[in-house]
N, CA, C and O of each residue as an XYZ file, in Angstrom:
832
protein
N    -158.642     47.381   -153.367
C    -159.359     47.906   -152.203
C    -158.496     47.798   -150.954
O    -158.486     48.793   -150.230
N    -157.676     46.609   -150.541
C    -156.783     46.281   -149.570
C    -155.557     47.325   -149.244
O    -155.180     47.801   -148.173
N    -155.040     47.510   -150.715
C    -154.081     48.783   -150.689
C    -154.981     49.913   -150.347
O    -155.028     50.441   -149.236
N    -155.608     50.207   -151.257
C    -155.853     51.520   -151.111
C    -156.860     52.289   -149.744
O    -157.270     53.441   -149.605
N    -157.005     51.019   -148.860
C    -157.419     51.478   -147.821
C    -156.615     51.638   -146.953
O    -156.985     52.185   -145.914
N    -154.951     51.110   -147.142
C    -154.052     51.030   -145.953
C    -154.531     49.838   -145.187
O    -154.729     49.833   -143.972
N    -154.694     48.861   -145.975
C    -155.122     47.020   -145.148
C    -156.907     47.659   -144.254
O    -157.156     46.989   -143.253
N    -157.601     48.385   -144.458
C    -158.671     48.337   -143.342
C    -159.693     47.819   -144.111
O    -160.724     47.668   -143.455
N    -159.798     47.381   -145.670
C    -160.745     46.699   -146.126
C    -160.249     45.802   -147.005
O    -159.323     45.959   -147.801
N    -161.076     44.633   -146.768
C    -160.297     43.224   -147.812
C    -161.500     42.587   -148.852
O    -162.659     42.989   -148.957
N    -161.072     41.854   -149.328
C    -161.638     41.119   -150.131
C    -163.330     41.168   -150.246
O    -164.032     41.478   -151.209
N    -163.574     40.884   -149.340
C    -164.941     40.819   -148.519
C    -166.179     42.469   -148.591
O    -167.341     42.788   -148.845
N    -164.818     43.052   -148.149
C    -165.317     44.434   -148.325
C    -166.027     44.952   -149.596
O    -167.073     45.552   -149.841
N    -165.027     44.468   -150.265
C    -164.659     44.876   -151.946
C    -165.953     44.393   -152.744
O    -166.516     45.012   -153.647
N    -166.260     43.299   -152.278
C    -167.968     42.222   -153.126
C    -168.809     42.836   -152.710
O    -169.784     43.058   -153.429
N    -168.754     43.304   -151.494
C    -169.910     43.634   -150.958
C    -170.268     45.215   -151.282
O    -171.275     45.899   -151.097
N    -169.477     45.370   -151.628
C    -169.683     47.282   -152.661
C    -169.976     47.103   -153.668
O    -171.020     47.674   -153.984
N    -169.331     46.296   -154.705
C    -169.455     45.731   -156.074
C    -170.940     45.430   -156.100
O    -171.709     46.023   -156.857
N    -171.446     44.166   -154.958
C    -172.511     43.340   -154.988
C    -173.778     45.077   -155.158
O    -174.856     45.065   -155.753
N    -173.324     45.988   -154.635
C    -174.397     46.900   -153.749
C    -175.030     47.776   -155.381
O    -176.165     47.908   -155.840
N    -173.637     48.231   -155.878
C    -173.372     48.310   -157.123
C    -174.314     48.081   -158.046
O    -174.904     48.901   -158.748
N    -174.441     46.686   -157.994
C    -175.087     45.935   -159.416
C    -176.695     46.159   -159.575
O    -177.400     46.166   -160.584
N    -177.030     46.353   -158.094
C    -178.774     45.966   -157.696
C    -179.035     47.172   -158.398
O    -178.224     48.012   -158.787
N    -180.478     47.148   -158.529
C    -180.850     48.198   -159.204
C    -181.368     49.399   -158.489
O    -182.081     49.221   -157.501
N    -181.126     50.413   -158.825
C    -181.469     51.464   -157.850
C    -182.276     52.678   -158.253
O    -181.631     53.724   -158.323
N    -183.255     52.721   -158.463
C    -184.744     53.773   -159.272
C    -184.734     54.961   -158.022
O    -185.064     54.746   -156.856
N    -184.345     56.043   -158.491
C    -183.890     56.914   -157.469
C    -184.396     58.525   -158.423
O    -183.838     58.837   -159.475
N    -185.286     59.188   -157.918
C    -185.954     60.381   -158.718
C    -184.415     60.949   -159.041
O    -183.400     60.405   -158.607
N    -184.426     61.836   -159.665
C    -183.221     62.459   -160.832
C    -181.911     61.889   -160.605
O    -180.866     62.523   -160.461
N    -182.052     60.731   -160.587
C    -180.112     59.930   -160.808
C    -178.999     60.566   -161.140
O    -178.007     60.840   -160.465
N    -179.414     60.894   -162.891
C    -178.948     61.367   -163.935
C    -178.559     62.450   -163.218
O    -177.335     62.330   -163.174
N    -178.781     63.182   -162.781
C    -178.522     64.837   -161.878
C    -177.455     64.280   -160.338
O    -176.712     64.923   -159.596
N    -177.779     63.086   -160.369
C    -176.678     62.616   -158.709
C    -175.481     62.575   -159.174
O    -174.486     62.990   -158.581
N    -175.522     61.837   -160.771
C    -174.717     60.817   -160.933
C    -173.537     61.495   -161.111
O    -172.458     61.268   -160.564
N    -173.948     62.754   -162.303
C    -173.583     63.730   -162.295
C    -172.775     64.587   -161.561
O    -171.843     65.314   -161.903
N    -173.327     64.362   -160.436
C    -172.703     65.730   -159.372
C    -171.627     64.319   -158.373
O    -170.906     64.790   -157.493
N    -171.591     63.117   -158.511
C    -170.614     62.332   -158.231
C    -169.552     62.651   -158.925
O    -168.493     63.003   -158.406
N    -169.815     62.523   -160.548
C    -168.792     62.359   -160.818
C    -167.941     63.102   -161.215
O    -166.830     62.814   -161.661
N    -168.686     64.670   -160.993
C    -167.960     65.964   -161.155
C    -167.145     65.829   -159.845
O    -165.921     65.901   -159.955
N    -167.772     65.610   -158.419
C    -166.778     65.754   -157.135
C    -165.386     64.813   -157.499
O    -164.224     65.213   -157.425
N    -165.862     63.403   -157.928
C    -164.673     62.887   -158.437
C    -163.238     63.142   -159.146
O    -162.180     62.592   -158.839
N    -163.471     64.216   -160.286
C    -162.451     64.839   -161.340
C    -161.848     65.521   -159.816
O    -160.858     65.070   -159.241
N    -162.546     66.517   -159.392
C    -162.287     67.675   -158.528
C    -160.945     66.532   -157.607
O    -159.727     66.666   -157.723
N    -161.352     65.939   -157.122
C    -161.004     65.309   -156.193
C    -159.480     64.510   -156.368
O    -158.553     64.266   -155.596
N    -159.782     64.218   -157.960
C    -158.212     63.640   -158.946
C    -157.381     64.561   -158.966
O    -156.224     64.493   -158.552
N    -158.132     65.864   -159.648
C    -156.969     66.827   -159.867
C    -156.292     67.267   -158.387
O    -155.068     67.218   -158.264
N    -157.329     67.790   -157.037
C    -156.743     67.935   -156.332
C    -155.584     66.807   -156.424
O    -154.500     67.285   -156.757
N    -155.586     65.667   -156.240
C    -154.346     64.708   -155.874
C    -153.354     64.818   -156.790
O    -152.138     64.706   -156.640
N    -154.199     65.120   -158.049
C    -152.742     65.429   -158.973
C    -151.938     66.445   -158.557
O    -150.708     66.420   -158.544
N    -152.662     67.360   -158.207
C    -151.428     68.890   -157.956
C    -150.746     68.614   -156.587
O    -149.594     69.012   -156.418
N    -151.484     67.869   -155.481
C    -150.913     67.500   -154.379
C    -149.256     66.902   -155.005
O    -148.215     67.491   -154.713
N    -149.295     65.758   -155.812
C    -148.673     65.021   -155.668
C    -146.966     65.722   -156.843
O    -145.836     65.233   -156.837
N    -147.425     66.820   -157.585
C    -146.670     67.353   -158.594
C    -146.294     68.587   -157.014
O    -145.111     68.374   -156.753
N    -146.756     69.491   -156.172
C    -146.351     69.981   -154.763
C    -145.651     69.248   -154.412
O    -144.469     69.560   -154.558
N    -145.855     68.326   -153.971
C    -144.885     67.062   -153.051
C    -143.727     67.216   -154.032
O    -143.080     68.222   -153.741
N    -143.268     66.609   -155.029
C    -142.269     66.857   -156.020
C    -141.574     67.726   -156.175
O    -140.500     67.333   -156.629
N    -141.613     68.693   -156.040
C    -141.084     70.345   -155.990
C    -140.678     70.302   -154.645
O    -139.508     70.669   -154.527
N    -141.243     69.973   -153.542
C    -141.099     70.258   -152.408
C    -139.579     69.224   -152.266
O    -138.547     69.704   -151.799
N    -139.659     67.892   -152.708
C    -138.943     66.816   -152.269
C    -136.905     67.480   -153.029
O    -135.791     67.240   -152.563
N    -137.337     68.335   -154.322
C    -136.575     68.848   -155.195
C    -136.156     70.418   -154.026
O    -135.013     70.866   -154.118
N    -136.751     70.827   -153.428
C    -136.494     72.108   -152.549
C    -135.761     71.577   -151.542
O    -134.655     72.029   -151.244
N    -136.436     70.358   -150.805
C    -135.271     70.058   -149.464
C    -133.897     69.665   -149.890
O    -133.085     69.956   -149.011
N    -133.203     68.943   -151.235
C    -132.430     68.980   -151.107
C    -131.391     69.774   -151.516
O    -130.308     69.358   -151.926
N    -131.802     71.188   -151.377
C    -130.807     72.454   -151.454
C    -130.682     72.725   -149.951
O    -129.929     73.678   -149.747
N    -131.123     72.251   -148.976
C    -131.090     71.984   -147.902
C    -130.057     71.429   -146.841
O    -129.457     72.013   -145.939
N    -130.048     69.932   -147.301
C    -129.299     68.871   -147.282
C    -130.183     68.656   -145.908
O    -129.759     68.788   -144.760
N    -131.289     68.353   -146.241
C    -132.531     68.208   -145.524
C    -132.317     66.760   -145.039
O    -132.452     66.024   -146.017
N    -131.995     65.943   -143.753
C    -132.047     64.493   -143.507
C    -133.421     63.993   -142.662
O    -133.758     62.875   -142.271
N    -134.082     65.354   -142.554
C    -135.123     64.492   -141.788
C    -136.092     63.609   -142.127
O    -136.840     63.045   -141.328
N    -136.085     63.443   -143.667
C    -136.815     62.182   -143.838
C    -136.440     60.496   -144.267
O    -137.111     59.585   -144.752
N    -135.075     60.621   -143.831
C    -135.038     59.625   -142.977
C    -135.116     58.538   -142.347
O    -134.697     57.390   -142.501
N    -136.095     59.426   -141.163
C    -137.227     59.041   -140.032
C    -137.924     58.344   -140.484
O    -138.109     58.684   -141.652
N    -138.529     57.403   -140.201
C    -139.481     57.198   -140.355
C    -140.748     57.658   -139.739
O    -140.747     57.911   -138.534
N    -141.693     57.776   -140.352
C    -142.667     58.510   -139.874
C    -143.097     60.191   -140.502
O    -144.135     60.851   -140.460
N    -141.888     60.412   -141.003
C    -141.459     61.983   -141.467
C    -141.179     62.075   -143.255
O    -140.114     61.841   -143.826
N    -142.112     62.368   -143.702
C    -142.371     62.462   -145.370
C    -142.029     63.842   -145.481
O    -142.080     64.843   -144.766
N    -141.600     63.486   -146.833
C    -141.113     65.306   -147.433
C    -142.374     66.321   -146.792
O    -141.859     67.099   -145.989
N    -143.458     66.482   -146.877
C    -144.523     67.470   -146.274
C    -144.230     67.798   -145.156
O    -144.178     68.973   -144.791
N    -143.944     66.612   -144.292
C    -143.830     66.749   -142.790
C    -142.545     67.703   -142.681
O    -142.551     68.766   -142.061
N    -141.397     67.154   -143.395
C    -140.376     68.078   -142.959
C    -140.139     69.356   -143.927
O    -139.155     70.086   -143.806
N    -140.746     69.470   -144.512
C    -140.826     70.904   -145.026
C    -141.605     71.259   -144.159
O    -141.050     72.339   -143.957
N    -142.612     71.264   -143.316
C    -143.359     72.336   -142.442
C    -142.421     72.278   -141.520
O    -142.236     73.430   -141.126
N    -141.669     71.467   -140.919
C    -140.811     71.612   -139.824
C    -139.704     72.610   -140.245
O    -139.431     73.550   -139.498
N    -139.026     72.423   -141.486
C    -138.351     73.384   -141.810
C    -138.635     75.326   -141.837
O    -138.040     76.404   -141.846
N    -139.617     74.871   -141.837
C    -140.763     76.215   -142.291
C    -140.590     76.585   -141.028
O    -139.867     77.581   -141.036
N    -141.018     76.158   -139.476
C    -141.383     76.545   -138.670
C    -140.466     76.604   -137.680
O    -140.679     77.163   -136.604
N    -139.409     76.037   -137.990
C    -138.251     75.986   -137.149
C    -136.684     77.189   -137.493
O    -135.810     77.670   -136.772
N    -137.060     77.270   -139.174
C    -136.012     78.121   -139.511
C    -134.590     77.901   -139.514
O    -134.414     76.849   -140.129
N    -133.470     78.381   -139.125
C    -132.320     78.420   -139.115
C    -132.144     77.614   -137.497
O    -132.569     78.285   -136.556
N    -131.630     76.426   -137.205
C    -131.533     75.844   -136.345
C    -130.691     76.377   -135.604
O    -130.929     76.253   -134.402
N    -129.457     77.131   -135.981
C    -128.221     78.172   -135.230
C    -128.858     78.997   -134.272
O    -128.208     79.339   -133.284
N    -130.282     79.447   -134.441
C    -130.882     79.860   -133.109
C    -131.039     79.239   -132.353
O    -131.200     79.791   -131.265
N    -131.082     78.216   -132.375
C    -131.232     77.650   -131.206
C    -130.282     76.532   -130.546
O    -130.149     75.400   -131.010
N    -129.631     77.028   -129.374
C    -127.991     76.375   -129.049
C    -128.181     75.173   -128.452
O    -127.208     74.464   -128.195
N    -129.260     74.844   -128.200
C    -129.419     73.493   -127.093
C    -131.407     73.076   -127.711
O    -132.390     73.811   -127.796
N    -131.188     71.459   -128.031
C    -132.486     71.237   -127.625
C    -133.440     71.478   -126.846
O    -134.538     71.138   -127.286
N    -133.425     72.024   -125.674
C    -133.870     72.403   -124.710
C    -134.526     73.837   -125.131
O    -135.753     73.897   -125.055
N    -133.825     74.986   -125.564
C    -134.441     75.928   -126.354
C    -135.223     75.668   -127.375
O    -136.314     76.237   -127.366
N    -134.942     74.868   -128.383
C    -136.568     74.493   -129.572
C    -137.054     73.645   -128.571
O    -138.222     74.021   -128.468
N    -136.883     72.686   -127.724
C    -138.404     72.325   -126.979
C    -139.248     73.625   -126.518
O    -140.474     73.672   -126.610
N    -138.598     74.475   -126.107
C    -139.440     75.446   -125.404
C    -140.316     76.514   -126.162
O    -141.346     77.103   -125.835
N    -139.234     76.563   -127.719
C    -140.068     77.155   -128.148
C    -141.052     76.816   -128.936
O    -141.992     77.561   -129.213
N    -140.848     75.281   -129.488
C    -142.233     74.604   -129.717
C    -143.211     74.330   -129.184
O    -144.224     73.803   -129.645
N    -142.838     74.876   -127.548
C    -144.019     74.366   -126.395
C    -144.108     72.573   -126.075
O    -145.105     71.999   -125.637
N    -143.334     72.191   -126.281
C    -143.249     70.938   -125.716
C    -142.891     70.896   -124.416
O    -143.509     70.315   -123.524
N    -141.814     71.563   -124.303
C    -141.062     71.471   -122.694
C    -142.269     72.055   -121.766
O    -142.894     72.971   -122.302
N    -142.739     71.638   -120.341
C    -143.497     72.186   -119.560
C    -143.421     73.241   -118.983
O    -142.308     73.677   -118.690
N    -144.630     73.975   -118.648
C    -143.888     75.387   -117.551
C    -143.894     74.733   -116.026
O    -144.458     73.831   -115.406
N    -143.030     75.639   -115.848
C    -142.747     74.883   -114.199
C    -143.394     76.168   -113.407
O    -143.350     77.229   -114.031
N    -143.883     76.186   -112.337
C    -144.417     77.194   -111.516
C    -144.140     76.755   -110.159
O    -144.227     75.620   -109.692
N    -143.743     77.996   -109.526
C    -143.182     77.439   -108.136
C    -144.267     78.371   -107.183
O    -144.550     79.517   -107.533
N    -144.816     77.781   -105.995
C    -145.694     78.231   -105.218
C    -145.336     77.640   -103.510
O    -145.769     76.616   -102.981
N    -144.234     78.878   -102.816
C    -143.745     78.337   -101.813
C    -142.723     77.417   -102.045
O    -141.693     77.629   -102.684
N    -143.112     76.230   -101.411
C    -142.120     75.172   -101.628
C    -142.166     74.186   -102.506
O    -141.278     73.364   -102.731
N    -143.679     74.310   -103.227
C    -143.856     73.105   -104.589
C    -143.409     73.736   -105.580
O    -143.783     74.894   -105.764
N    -142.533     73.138   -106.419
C    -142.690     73.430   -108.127
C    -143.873     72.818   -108.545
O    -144.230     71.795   -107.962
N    -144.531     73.269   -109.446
C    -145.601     72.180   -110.092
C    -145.606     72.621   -111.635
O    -145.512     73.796   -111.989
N    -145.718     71.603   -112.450
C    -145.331     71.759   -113.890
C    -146.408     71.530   -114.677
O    -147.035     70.471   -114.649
N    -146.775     72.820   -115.662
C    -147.987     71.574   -116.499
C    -147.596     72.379   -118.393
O    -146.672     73.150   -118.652
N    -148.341     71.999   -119.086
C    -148.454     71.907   -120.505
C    -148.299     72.996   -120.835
O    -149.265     73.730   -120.625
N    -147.241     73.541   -121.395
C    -146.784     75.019   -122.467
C    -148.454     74.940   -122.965
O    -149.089     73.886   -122.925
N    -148.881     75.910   -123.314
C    -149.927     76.263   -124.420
C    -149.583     77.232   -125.117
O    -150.250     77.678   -126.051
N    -147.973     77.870   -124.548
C    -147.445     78.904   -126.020
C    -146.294     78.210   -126.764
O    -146.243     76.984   -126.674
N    -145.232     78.943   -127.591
C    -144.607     78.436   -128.196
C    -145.551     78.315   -129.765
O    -146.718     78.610   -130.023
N    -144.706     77.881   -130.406
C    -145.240     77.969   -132.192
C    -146.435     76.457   -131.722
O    -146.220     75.360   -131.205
N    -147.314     76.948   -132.080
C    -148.403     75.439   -131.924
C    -148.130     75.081   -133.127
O    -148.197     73.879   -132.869
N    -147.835     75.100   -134.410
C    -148.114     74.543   -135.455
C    -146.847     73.451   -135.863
O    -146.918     72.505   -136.647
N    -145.783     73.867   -135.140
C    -144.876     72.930   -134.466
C    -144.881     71.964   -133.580
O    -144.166     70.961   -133.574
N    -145.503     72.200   -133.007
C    -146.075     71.946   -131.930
C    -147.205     70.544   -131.987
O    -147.343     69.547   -131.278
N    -147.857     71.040   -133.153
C    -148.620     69.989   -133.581
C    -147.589     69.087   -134.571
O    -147.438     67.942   -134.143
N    -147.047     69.308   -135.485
C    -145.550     68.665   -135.883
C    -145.054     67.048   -135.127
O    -144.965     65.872   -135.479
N    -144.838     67.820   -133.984
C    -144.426     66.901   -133.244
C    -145.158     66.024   -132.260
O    -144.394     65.260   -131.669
N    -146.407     65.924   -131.925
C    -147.398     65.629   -131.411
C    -147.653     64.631   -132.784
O    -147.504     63.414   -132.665
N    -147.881     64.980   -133.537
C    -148.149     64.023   -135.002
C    -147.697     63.212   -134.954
O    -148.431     62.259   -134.692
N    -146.173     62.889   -135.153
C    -144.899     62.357   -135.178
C    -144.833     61.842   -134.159
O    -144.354     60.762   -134.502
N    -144.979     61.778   -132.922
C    -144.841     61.109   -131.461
C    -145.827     59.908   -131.745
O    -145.590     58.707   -131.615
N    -146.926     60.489   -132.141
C    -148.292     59.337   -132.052
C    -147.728     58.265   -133.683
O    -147.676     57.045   -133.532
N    -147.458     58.709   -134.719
C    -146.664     57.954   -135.336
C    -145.502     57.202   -135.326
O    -145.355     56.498   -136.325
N    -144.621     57.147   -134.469
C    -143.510     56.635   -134.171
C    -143.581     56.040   -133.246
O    -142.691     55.246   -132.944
N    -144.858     56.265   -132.361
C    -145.114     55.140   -130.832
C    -145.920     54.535   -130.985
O    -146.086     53.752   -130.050
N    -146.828     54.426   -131.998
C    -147.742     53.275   -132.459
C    -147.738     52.303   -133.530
O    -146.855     52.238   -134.385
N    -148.611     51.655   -133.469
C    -148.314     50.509   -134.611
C    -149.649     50.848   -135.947
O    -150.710     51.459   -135.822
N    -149.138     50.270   -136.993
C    -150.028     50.572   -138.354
C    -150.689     49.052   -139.210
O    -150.067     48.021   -139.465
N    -151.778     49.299   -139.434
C    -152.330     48.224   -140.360
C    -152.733     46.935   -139.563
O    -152.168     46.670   -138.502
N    -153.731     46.124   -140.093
C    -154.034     45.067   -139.638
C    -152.973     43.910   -138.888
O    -153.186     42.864   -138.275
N    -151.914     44.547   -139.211
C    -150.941     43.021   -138.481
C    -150.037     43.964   -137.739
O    -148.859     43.659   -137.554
N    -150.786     45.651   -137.094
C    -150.038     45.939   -135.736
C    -148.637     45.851   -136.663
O    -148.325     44.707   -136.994
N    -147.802     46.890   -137.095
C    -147.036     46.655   -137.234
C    -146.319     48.026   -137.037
O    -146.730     49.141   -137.358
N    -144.696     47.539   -136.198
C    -144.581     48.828   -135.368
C    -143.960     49.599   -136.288
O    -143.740     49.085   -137.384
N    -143.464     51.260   -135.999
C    -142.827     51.944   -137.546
C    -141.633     52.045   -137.017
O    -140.635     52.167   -137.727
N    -141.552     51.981   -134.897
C    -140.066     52.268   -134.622
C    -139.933     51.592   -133.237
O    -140.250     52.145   -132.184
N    -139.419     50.311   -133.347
C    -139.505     49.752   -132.257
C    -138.513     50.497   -130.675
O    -138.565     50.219   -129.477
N    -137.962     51.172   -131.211
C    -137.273     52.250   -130.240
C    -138.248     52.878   -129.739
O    -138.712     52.358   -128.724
N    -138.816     53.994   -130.159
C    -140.047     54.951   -129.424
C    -141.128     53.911   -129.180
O    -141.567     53.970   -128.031
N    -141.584     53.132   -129.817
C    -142.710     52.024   -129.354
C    -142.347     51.551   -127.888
O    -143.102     51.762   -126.939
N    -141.320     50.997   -127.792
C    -140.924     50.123   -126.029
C    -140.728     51.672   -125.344
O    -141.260     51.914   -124.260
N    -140.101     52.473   -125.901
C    -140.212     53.824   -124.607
C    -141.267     54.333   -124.238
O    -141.332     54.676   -123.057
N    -142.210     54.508   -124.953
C    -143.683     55.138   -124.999
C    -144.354     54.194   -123.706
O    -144.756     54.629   -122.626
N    -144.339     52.705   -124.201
C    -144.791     51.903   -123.116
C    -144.401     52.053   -121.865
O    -145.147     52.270   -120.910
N    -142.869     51.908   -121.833
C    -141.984     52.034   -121.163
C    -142.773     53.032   -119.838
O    -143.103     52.761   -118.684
N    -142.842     54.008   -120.499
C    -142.885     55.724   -119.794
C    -144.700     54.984   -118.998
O    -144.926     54.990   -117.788
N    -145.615     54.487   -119.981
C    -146.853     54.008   -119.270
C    -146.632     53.113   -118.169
O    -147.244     53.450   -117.156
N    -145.764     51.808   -118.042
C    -145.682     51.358   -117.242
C    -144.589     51.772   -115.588
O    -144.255     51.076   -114.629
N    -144.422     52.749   -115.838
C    -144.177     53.800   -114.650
C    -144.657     54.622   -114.258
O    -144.045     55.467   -113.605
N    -146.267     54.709   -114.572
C    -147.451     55.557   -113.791
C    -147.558     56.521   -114.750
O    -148.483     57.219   -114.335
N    -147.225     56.927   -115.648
C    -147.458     58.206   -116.181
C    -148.740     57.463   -117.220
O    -148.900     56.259   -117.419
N    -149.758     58.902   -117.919
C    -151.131     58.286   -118.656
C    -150.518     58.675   -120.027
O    -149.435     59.258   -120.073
N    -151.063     58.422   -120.898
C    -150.688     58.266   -122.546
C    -150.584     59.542   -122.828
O    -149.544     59.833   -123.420
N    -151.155     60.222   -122.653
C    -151.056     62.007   -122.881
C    -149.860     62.097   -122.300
O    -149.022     62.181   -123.198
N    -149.230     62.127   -120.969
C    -147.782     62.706   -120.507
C    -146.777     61.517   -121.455
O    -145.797     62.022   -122.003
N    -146.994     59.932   -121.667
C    -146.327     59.335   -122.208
C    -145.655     59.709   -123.516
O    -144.506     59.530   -123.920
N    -147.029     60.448   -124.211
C    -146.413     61.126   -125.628
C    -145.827     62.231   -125.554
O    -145.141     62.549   -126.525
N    -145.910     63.184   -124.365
C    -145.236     63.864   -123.970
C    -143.844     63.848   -124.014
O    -143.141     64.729   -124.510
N    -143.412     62.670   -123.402
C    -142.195     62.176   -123.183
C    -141.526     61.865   -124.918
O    -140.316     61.847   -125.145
N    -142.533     61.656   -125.932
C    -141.677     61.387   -126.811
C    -141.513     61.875   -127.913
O    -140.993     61.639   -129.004
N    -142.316     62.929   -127.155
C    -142.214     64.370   -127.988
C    -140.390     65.511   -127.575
O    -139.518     66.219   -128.077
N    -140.793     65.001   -126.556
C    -139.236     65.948   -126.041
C    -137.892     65.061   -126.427
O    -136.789     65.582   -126.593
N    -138.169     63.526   -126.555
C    -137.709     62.869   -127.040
C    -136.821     63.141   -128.527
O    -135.627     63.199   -128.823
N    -138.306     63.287   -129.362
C    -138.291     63.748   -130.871
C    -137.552     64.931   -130.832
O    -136.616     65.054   -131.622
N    -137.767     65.643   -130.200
C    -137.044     67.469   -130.423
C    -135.295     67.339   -130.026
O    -134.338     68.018   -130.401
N    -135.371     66.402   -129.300
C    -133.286     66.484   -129.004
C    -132.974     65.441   -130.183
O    -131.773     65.409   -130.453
N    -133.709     64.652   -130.885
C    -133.319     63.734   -132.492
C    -133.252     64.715   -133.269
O    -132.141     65.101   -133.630
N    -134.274     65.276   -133.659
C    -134.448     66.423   -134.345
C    -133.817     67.853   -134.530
O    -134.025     68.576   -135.504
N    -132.891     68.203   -133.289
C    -131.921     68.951   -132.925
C    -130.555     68.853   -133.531
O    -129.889     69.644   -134.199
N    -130.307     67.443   -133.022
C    -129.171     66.985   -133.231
C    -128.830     66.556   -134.806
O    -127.633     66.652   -135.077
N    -129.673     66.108   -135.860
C    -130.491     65.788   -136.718
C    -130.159     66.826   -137.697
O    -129.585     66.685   -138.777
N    -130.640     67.960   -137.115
C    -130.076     69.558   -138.201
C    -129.032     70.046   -137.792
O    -128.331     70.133   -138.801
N    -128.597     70.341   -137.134
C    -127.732     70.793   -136.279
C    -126.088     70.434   -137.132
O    -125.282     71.156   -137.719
N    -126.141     68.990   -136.831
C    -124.821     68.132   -137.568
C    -125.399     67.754   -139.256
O    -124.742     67.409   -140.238
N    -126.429     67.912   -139.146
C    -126.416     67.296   -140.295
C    -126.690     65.754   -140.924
O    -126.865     65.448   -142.103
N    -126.667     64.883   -139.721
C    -127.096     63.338   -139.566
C    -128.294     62.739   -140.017
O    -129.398     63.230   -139.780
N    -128.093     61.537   -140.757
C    -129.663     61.010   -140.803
C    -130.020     60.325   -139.767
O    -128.982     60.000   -139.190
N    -131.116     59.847   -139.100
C    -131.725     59.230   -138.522
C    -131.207     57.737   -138.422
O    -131.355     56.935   -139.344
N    -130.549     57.417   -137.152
C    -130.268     55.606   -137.302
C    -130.613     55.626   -135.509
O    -130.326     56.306   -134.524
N    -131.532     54.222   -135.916
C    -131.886     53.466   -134.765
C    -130.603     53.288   -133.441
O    -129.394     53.483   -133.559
N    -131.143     52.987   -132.580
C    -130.071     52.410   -131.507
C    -129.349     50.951   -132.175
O    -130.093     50.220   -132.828
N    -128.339     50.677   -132.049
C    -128.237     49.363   -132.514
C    -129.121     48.044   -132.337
O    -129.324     47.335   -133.323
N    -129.716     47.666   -130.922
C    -130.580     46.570   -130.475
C    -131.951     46.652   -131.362
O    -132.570     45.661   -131.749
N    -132.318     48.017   -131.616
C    -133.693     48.334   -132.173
C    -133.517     48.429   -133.903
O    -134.375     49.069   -134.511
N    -132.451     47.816   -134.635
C    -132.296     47.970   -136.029
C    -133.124     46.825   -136.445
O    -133.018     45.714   -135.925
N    -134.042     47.141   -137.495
C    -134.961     46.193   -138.085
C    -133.985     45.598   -139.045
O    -133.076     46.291   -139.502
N    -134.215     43.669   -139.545
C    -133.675     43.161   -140.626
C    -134.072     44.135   -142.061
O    -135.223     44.474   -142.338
N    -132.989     44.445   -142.782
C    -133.808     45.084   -144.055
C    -134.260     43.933   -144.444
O    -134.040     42.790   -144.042
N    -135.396     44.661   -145.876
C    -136.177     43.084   -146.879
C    -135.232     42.897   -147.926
O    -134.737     43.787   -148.618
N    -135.010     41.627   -147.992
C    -134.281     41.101   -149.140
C    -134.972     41.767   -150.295
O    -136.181     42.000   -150.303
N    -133.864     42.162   -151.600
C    -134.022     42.964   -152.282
C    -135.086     41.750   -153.348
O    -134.994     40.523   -153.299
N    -135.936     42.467   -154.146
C    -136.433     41.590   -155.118
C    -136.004     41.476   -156.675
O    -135.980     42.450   -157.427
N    -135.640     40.043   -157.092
C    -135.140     40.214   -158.399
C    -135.702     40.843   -159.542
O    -135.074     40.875   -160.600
């Protein structure tokens, strides 16, 4: 139960379903519920089976690629096959600054007199767009009961960016445009993903 919730239910959890389980439960046509449970169930396996035989094919497709974006952490074969999908031939685009814009990350700027004032692309590929918005909120937050960070690099910048007035929406902002010049640079050369040096986690000792 602990695994398979991703740590959000323990031990405790687990009796107390079991316990719920056991009692007896006189319920007009059961036999007809029980039924239609455990048909959603199969449905529900096979979906994961074919998910997981997709994923496989997919993981076998990126590397005709020489696909490095997963890497990342945070970035699973799915993730970067849609990025691949939606981004295309990276040679279009000569500067990070162009795929920010055309993912709609980068802001529009509007000038009125003497103010510029800048606010949120709402064009650009959204489905990219969402890509990276995904990935920002994954790489700047922490996972599982013991808070545990996935990239202590984007984690202290994310903060970073909050404790200089900006609100969590522009913060992820920031590490979204962030993500798109990694991600640039990333396909572009051809590189995998390595931390700053200060931000390299101990690996885990291997197990015998």
């Amino acid at each position: 139960m602990h695994e398979l919730s991703n740590g959000r239910c323990g031990a405790a959890k687990a009796q107390e379903i079991v316990d719920s389980l056991q009692e007896e439960i006189s319920v007009e046509y059961q036999d007809v519920r029980d039924m239609t449970v455990q048909s959603v169930i199969r449905q529900i396996q096979s979906n994961l089976d074919e998910m997981e035989r997709l994923e496989a094919c997919l993981k076998v497709f990126l590397t005709k690629f020489e696909c490095t974006l997963t890497s990342m952490t945070g970035i699973d074969v799915v993730t970067a096959s849609q990025m691949l999908s939606c981004i295309g031939d990276i040679k279009k685009f000569s500067s990070p600054a162009k795929l920010a814009r055309y993912s709609g990350v980068a802001p529009v700027t509007y000038s009125s007199g003497k103010r510029d004032m800048q606010f949120a692309n709402q064009r650009g590929n959204r489905e990219l767009n969402s890509l990276f918005y995904g990935l920002a909120v994954r790489v700047a937050g922490s996972v599982g009961p013991t808070n545990k960070v996935l990239n202590p690099f984007f984690y202290e910048y994310y903060h970073k960016k909050i404790k200089e007035g900006k609100t969590k929406r522009q913060a992820l902002k920031c590490v979204q445009r962030r993500l798109v010049n990694i991600i640039w640079t990333m396909l572009t050369n051809g590189e995998e993903y390595v931390n700053p040096p200060m931000y390299n986690l101990p690996k885990e000792p291997k197990k015998a």
